[in-house]
N, C-alpha and C positions, 0 to 999 in steps of 0.2 A: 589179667591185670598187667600193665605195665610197670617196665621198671622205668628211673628214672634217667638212666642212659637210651632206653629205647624210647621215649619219648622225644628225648633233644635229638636224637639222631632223625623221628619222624617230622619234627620242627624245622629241622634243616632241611628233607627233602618236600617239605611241603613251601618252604621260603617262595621259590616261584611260583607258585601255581594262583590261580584266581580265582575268587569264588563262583561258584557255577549255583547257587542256589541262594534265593532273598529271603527272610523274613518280616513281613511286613503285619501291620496292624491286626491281620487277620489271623495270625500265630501259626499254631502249630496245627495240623489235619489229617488226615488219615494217607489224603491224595499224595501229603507231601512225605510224608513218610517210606509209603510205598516206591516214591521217583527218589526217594534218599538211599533207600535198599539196592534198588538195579543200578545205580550208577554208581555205589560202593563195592556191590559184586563187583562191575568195571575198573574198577580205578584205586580201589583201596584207601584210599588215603586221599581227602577232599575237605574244600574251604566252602562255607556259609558266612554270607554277611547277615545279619541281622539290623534292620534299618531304623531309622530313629524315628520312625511310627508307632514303633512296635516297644510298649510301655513296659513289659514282663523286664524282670531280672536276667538281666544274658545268662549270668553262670547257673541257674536254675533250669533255663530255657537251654542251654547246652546240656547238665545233666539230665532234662528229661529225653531230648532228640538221642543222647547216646544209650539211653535206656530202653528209647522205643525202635533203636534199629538195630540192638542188641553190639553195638562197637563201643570202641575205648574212644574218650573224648581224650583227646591231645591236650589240646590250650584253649584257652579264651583271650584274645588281647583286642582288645578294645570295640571294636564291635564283630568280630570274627570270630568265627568258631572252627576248630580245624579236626575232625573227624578221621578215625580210622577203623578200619573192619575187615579183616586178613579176607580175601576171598576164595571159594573153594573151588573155582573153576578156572581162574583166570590170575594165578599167583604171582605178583611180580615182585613183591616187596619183602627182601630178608631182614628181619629183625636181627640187631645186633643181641649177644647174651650179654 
């Protein structure tokens, strides 16, 4: 669980980044899941846009993706969702205490 300072600090290093992943009408899948896991190993700390096809509740639709790839969901702000997942091979990101 995070706290609420390592959150804002993950917020700030995520500011630049772009979302590398859609969700569209077709939701959530196994496929997508799977490409959400390898590129979190990668990169720790990743944005999803979630498209305005796609009818589900965001903040629902992010707690379920942060539950099925076992990481801490950041934030939701508007239609983004901003994901984190410490990786155990490829460590780059030090949480502040």
């Amino acid at each position: 669980m995070l706290t609420g300072k390592q959150k804002r600090y993950l917020r700030g290093q995520a500011h630049h980044l772009d979302p590398i992943f859609q969700i569209g009408k077709g939701g959530i899948n196994d496929n997508l899941i799977e490409q959400l896991n390898d590129v979190l190993e990668k990169r720790e700390l990743i944005k999803v846009s979630v498209l305005q096809n796609n009818l589900d509740d965001k903040d629902e639709l992010a707690e379920t993706i942060a539950r099925r790839v076992y990481g801490e969901l950041v934030q939701v702000i508007g239609s983004t969702i901003i994901l984190y997942k410490p990786s155990k091979n490829h460590k780059k990101i030090e949480l502040p205490r």
